[in-house]
DRENTORKOL-3810 file (N, C-alpha, C; in nm, 4 decimals):
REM DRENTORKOL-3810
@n.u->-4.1860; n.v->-2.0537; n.w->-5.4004; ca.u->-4.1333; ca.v->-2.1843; ca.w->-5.4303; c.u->-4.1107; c.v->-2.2033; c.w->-5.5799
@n.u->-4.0754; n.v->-2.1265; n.w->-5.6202; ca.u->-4.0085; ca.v->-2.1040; ca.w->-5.8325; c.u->-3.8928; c.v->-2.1098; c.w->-5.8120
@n.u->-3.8465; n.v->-2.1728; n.w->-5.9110; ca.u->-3.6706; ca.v->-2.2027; ca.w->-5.9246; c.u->-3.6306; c.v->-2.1856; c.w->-6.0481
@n.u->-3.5494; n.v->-2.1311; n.w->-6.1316; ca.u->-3.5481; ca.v->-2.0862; ca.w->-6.2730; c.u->-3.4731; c.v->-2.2411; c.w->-6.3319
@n.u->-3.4835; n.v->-2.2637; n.w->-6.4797; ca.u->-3.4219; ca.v->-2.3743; ca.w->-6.5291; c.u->-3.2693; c.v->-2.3637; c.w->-6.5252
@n.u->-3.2274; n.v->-2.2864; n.w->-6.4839; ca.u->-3.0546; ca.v->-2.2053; ca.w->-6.4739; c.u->-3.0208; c.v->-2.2445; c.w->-6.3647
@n.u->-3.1212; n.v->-2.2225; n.w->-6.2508; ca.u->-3.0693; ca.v->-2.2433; ca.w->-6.1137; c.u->-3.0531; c.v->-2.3893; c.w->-6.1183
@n.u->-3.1427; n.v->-2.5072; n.w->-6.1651; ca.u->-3.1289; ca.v->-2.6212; ca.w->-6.1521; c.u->-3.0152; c.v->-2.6904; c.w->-6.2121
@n.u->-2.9905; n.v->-2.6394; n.w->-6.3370; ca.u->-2.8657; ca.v->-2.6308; ca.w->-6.4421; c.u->-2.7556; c.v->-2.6618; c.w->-6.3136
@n.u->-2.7352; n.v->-2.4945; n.w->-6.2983; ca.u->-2.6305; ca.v->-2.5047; ca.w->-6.2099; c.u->-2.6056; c.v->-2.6169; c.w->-6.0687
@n.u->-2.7171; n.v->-2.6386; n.w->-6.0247; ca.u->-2.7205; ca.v->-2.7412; ca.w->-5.8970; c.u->-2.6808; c.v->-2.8698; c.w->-5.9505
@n.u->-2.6840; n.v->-2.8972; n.w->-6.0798; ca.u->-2.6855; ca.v->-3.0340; ca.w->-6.1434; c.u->-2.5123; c.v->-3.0720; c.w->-6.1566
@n.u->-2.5282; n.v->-2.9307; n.w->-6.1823; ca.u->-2.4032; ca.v->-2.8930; ca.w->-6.2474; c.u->-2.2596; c.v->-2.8845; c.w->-6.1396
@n.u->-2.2939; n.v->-2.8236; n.w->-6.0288; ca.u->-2.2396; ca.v->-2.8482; ca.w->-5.9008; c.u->-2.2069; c.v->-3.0086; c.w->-5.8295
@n.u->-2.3225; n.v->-3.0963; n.w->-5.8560; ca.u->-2.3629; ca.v->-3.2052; ca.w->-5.7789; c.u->-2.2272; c.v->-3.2934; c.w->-5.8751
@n.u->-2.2647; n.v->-3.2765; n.w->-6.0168; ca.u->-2.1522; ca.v->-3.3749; ca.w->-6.0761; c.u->-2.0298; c.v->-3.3460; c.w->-6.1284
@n.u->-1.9763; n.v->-3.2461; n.w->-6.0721; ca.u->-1.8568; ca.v->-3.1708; ca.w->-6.0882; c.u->-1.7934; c.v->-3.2547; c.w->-5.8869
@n.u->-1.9032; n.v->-3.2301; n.w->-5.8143; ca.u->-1.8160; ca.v->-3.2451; ca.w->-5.7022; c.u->-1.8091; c.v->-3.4137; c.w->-5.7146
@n.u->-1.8975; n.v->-3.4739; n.w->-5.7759; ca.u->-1.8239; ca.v->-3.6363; ca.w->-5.7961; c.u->-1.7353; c.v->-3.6411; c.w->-5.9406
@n.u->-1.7155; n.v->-3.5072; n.w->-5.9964; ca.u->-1.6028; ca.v->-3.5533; ca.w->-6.1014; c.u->-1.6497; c.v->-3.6254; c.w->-6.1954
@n.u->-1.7948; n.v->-3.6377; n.w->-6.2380; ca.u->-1.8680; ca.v->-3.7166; ca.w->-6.3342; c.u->-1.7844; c.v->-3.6717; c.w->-6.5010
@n.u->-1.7907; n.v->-3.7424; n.w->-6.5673; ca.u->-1.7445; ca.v->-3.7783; ca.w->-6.7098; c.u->-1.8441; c.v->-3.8349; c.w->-6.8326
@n.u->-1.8536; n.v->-3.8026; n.w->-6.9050; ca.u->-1.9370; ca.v->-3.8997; ca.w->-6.9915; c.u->-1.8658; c.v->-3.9054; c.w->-7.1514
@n.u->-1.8525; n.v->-4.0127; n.w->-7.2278; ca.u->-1.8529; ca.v->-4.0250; ca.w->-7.3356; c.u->-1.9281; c.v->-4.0715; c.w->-7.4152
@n.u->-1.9977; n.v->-3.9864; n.w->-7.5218; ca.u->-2.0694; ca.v->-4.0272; ca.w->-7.6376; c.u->-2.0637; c.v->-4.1396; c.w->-7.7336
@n.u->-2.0943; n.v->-4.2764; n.w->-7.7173; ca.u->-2.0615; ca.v->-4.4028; ca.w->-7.7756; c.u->-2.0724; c.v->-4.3990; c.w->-7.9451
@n.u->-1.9500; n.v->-4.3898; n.w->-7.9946; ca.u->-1.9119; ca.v->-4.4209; ca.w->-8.1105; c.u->-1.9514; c.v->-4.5515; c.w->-8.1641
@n.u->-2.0294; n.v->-4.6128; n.w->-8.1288; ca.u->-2.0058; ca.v->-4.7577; ca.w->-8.1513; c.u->-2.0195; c.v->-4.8134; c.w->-8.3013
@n.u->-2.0625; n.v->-4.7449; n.w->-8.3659; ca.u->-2.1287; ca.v->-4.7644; ca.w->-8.5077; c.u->-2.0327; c.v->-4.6880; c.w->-8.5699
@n.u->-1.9317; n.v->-4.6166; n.w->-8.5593; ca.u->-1.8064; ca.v->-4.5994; ca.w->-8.6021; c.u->-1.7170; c.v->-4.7162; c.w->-8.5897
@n.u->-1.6952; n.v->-4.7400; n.w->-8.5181; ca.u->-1.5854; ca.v->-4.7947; ca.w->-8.4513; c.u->-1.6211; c.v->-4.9889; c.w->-8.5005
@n.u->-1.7458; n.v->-5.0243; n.w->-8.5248; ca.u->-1.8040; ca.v->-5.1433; ca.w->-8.6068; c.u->-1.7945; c.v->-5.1128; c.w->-8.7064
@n.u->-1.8011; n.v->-5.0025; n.w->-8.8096; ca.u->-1.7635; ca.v->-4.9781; ca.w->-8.9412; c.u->-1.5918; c.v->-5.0005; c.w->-8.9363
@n.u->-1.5619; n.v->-4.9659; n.w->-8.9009; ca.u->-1.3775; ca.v->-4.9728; ca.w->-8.9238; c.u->-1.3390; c.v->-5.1394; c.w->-8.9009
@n.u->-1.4127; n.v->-5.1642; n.w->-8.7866; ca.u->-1.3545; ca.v->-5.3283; ca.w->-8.7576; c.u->-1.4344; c.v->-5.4103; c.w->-8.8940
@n.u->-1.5238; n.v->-5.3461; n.w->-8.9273; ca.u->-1.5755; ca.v->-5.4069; ca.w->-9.0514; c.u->-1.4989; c.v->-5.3991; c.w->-9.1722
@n.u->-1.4817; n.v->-5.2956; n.w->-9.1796; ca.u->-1.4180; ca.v->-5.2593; ca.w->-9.3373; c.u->-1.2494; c.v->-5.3202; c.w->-9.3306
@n.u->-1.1936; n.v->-5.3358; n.w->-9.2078; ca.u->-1.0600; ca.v->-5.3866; ca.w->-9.2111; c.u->-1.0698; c.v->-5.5103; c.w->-9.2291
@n.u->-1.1603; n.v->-5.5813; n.w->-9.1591; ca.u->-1.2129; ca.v->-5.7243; ca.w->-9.1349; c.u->-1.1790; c.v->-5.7589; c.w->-9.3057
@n.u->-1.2392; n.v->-5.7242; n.w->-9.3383; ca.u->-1.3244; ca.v->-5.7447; ca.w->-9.5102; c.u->-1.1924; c.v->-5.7104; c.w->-9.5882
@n.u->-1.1392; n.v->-5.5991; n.w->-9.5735; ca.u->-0.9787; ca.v->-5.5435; ca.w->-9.6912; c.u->-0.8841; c.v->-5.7125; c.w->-9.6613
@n.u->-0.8637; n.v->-5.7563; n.w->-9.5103; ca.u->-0.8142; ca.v->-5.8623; ca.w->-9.4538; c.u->-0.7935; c.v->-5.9818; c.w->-9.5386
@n.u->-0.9787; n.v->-6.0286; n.w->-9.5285; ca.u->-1.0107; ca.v->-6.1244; ca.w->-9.5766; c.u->-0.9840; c.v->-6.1523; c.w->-9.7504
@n.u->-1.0068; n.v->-5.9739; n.w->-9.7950; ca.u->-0.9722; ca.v->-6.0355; ca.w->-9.9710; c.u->-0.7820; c.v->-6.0536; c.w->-9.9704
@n.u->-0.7657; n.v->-5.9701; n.w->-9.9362; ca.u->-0.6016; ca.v->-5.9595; ca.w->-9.9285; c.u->-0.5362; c.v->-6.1179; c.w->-9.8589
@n.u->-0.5785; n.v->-6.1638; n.w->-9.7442; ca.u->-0.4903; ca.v->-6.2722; ca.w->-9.7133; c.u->-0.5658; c.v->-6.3757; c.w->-9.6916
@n.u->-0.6874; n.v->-6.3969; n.w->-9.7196; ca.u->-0.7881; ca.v->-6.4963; ca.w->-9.7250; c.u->-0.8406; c.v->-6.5096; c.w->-9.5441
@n.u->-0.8715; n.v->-6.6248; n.w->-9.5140; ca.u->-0.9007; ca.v->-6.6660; ca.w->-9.3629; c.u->-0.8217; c.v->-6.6009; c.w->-9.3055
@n.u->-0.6908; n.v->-6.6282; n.w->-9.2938; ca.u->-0.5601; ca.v->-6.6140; ca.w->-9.1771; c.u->-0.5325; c.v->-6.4461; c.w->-9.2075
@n.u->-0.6036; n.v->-6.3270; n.w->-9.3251; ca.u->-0.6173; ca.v->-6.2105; ca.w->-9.3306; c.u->-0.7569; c.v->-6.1661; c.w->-9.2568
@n.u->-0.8795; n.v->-6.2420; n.w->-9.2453; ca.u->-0.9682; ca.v->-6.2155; ca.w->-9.2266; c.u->-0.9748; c.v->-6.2029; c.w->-9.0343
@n.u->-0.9166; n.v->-6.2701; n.w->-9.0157; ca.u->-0.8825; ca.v->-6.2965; ca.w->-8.8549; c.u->-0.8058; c.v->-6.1528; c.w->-8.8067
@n.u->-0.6517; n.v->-6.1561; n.w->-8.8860; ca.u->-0.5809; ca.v->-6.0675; ca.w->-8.8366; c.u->-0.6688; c.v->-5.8491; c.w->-8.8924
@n.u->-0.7377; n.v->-5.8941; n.w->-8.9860; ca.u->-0.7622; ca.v->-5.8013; ca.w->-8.9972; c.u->-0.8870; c.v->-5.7550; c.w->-8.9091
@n.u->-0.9576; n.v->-5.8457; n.w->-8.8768; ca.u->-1.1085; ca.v->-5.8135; ca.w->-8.7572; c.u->-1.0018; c.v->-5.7534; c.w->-8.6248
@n.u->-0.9094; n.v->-5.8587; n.w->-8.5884; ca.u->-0.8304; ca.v->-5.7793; ca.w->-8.4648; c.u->-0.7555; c.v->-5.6409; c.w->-8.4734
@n.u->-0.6746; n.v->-5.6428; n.w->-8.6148; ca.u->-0.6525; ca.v->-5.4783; ca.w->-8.6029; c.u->-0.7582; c.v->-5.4071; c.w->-8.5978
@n.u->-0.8819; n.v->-5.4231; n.w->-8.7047; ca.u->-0.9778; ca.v->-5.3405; ca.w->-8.7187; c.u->-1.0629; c.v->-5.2845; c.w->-8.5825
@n.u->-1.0137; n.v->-5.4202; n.w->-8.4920; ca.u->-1.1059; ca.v->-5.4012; ca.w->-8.3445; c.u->-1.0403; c.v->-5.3108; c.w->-8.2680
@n.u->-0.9265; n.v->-5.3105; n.w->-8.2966; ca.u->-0.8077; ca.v->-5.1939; ca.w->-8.1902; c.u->-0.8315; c.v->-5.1093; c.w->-8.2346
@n.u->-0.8334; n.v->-5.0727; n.w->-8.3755; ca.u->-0.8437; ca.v->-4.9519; ca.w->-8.4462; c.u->-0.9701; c.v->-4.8861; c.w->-8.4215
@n.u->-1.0993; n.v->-4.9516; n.w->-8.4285; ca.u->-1.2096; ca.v->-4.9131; ca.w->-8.3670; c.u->-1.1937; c.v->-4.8345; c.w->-8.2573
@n.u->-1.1607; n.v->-4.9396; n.w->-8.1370; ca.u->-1.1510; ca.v->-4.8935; ca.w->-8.0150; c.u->-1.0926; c.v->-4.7969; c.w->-7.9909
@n.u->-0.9715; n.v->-4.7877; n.w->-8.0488; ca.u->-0.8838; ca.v->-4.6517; ca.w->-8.0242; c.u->-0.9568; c.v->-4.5483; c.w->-8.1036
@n.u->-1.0193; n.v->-4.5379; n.w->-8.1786; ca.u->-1.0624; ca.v->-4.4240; ca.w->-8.2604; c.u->-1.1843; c.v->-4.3616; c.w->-8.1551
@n.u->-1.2629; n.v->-4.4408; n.w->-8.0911; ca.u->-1.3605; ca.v->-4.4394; ca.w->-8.0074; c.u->-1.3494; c.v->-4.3941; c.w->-7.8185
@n.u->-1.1932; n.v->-4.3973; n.w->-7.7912; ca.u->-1.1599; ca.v->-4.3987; ca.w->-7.6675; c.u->-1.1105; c.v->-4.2946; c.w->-7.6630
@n.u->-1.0842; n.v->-4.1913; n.w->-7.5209; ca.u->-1.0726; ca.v->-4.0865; ca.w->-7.4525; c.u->-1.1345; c.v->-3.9023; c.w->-7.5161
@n.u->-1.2939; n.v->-3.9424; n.w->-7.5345; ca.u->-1.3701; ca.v->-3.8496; ca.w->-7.5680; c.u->-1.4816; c.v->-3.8083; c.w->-7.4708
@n.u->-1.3796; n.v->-3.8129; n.w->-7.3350; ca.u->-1.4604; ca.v->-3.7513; ca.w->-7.2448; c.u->-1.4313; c.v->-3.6412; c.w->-7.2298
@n.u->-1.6156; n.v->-3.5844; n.w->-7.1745; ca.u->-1.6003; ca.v->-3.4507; ca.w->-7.1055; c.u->-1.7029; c.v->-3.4128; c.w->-7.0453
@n.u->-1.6407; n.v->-3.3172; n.w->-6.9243; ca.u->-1.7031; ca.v->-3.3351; ca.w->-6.8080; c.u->-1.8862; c.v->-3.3342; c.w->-6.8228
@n.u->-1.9230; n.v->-3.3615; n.w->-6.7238; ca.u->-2.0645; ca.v->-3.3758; ca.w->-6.7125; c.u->-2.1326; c.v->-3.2310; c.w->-6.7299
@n.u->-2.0766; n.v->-3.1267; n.w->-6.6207; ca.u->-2.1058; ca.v->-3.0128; ca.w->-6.5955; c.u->-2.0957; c.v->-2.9298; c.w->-6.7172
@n.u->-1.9959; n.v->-2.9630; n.w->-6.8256; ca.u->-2.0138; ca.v->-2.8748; ca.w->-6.9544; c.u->-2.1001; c.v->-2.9519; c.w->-7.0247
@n.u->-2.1716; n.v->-3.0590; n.w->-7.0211; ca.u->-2.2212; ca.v->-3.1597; ca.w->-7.1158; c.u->-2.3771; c.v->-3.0888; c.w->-7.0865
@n.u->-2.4180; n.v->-3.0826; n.w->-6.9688; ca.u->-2.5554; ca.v->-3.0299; ca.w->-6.9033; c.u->-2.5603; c.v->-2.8442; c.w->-6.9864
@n.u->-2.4459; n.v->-2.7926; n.w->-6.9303; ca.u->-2.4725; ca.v->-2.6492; ca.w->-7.0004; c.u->-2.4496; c.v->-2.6322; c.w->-7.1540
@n.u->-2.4345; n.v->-2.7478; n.w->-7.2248; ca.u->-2.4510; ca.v->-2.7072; ca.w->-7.3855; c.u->-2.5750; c.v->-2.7655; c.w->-7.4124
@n.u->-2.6306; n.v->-2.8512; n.w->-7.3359; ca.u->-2.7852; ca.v->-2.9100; ca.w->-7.3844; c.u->-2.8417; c.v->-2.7854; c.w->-7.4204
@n.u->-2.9585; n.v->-2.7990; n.w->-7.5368; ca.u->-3.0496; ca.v->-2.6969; ca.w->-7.5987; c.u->-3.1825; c.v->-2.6744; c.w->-7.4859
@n.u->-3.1848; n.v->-2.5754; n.w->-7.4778; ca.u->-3.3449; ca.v->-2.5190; ca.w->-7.3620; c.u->-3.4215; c.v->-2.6653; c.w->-7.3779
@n.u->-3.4708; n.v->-2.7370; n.w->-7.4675; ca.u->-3.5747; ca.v->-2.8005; ca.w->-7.4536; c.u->-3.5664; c.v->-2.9493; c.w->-7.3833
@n.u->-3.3901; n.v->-2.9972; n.w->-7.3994; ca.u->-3.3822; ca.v->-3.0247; ca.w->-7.3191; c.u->-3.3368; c.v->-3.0856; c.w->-7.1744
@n.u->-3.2761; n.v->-2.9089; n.w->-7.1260; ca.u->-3.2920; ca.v->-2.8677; ca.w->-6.9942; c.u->-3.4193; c.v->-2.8760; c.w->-6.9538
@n.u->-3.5108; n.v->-2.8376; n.w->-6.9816; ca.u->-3.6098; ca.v->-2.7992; ca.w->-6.9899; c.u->-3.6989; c.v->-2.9514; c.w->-6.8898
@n.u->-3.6146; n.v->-3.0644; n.w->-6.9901; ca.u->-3.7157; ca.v->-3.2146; ca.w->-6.9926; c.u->-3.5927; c.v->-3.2420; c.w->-6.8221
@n.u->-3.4836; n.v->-3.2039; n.w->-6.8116; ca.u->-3.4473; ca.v->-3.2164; ca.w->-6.6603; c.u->-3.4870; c.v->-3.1331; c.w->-6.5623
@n.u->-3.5488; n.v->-3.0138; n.w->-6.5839; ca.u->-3.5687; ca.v->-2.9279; ca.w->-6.5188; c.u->-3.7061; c.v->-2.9729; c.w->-6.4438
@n.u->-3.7976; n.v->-3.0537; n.w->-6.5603; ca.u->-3.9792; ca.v->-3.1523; ca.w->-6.5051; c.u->-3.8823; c.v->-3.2398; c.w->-6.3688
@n.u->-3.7722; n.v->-3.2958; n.w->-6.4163; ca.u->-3.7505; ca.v->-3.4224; ca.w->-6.3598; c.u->-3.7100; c.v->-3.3582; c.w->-6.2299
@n.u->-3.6133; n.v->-3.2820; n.w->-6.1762; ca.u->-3.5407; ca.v->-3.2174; ca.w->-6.0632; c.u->-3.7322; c.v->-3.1917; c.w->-5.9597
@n.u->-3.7919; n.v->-3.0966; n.w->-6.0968; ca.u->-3.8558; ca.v->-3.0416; ca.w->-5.9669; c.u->-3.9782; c.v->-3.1641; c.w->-5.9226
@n.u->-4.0017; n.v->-3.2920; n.w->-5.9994; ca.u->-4.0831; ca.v->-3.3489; ca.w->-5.8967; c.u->-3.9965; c.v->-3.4342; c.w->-5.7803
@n.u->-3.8766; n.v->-3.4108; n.w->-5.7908; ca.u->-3.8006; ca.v->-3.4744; ca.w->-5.6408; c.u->-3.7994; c.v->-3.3722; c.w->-5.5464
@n.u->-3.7675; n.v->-3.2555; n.w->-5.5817; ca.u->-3.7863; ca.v->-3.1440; ca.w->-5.5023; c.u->-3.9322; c.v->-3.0942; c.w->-5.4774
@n.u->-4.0191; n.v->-3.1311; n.w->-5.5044; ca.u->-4.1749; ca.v->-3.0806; ca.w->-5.4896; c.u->-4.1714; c.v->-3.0853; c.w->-5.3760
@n.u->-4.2017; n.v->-3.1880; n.w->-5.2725; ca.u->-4.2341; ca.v->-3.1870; ca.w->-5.1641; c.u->-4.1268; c.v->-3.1535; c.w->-5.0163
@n.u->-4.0624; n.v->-3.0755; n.w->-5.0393; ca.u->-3.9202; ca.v->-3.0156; ca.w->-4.9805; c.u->-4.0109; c.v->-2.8777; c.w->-4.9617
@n.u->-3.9833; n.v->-2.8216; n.w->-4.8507; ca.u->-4.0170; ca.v->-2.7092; ca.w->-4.7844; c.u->-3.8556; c.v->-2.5611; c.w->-4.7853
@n.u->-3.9058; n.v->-2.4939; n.w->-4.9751; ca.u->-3.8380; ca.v->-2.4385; ca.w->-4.9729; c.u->-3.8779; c.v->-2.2871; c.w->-5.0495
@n.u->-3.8140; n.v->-2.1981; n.w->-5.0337; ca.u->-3.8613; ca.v->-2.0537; ca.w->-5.0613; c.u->-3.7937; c.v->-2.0138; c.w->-5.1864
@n.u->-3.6513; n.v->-2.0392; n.w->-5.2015; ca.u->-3.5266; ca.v->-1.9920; ca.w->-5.3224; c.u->-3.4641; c.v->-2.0725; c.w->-5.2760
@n.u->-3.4129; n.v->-2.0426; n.w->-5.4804; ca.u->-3.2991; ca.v->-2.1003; ca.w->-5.4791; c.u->-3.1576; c.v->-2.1101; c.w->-5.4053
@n.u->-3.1405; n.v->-2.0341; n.w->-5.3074; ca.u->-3.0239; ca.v->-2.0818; ca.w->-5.1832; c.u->-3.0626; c.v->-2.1872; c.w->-5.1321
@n.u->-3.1856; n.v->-2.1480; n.w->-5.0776; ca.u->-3.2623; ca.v->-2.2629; ca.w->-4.9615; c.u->-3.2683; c.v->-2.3828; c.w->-4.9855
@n.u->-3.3116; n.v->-2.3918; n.w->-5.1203; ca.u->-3.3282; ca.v->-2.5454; ca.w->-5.2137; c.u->-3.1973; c.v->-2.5720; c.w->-5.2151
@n.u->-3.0638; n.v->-2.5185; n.w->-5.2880; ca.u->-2.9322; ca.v->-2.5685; ca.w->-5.2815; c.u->-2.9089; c.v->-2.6289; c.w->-5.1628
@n.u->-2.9236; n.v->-2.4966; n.w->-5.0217; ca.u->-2.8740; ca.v->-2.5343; ca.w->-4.8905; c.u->-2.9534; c.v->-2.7465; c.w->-4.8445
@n.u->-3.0433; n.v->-2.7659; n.w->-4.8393; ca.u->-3.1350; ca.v->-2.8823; ca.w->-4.8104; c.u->-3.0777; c.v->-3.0086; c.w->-4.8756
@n.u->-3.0720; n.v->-2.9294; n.w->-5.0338; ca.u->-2.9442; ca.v->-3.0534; ca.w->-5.1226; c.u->-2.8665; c.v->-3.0928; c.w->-5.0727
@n.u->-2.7592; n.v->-2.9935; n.w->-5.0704; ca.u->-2.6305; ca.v->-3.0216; ca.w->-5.0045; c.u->-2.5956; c.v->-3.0884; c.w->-4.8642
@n.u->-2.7296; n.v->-3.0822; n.w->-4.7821; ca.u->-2.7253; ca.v->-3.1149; ca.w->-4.6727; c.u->-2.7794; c.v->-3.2571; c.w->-4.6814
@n.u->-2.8102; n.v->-3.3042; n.w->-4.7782; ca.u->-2.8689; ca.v->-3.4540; ca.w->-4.8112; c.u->-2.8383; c.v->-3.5441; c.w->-4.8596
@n.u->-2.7439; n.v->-3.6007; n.w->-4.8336; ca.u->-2.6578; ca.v->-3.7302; ca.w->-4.9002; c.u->-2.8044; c.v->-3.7928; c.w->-5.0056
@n.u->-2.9104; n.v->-3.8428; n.w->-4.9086; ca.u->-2.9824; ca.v->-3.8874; ca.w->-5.0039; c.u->-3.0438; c.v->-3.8178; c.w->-5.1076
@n.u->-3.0966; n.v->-3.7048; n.w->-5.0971; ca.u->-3.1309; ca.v->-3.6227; ca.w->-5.1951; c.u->-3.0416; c.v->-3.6025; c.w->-5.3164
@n.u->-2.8885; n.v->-3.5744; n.w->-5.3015; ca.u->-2.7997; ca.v->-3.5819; ca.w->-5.4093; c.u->-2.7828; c.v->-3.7093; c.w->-5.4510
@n.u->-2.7948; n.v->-3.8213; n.w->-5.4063; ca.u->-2.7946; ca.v->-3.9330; ca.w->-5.4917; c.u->-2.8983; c.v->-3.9786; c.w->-5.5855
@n.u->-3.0677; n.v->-3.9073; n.w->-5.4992; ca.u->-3.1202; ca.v->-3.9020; ca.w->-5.6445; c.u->-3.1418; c.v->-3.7839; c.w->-5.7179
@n.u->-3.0704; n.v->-3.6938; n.w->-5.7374; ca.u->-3.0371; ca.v->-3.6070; ca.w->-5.8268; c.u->-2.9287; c.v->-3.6585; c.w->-5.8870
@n.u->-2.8277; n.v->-3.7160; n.w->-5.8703; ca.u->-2.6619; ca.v->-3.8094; ca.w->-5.9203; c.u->-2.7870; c.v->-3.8843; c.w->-6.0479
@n.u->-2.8434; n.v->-3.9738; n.w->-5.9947; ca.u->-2.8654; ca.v->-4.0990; ca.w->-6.0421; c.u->-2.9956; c.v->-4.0381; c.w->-6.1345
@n.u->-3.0381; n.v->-3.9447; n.w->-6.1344; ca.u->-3.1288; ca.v->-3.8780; ca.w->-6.2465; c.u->-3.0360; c.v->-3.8280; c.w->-6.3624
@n.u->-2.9613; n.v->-3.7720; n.w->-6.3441; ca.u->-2.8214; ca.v->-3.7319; ca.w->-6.4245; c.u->-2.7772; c.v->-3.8042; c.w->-6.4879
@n.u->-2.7412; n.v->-3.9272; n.w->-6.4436; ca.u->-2.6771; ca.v->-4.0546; ca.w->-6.4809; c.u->-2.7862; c.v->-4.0806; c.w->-6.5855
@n.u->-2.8633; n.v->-4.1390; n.w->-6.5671; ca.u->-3.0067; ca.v->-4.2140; ca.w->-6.6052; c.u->-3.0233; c.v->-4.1354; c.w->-6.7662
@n.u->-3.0430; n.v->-3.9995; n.w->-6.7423; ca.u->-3.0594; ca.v->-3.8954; ca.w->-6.8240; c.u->-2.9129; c.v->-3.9223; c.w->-6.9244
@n.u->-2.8010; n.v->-3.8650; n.w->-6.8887; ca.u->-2.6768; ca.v->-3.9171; ca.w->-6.9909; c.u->-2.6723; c.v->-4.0258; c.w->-7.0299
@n.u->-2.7091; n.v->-4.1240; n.w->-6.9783; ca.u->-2.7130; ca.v->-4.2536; ca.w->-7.0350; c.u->-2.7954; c.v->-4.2992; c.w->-7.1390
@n.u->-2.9197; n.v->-4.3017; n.w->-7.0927; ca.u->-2.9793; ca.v->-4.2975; ca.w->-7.1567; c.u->-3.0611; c.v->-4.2250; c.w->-7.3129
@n.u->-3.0666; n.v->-4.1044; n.w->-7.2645; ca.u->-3.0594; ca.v->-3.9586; ca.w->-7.3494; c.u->-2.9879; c.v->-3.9686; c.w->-7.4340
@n.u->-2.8648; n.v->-3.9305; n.w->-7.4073; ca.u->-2.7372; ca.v->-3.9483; ca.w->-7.4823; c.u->-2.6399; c.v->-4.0288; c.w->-7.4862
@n.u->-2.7107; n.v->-4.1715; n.w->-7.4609; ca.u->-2.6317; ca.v->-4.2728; ca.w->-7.5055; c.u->-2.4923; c.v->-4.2813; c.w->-7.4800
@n.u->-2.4684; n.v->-4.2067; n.w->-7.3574; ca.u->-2.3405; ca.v->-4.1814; ca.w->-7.3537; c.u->-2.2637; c.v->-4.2487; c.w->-7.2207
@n.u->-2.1458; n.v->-4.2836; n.w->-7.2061; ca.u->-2.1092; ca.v->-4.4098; ca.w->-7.0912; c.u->-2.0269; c.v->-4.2559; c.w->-6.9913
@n.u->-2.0687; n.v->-4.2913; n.w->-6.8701; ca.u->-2.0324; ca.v->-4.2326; ca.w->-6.7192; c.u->-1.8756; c.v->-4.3373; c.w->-6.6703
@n.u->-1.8250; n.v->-4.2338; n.w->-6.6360; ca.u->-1.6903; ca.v->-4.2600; ca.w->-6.5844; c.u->-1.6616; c.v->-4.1165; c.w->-6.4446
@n.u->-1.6032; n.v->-4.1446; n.w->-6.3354; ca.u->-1.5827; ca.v->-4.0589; ca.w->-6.2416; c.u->-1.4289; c.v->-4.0813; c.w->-6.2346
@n.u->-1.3910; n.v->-3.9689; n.w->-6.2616; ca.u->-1.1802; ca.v->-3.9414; ca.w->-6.2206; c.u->-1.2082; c.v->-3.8731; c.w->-6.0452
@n.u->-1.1045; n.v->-3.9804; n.w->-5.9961; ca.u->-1.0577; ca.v->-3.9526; ca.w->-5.8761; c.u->-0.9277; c.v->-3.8691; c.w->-5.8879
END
């Protein structure tokens, strides 16, 4: 009943590839510096009625500087550093602890056969990118 941190990798890695998972890394403190600094160039340059128009470009400009920096989940999991895979690898195996399994086929096969089981492996994933890495989940159909 040993499962290598690779094998889980890959199962993780499988699970959010077949929902097409996405994540982007929140710029947000970029993207508030720019709406800031335009805000402010705005305000000396055209007073109030600059300070307005310049927070709204600065906010597009943000946003756009900050938008379509996704990538997939499944490459996001295999560039994490060993330590931590490592901290998903604790998490996988106490959902899988009490599962009656020999190898890694067997453990895949039980997954796959478990709507509920992959949802909390999905939602550990999620939890983990989100949180972890601060980063926002999106699924392409």
């Amino acid at each position: 009943m040993t499962i290598a941190v690779q094998d889980v990798m890959q199962l993780l890695c499988s699970l959010s590839e077949e929902r097409k998972m996405q994540a982007a890394v929140k710029h947000s403190g970029k993207g508030a510096l720019v709406t800031g600094a335009v805000a402010f160039v705005g305000g000396l340059v055209g007073g109030p009625p600059g300070l307005a128009v310049g927070g709204a470009v600065g906010g597009l400009l943000g946003a756009w500087m900050t938008s379509g920096q996704f990538k997939p989940v499944p490459q996001i999991l295999m560039e994490l550093p060993p330590s931590e895979q490592q901290k998903l690898f604790a998490q996988v195996s106490a959902i899988v602890r009490s599962l009656d399994w020999t190898d890694a086929v067997q453990l895949s096969t039980l997954i796959l056969g478990s709507e509920a089981l992959q949802q909390q492996l999905l939602a550990l994933v999620v939890n983990y990118v989100t949180k972890e890495l601060r980063a926002e989940i999106r699924y392409d159909d």
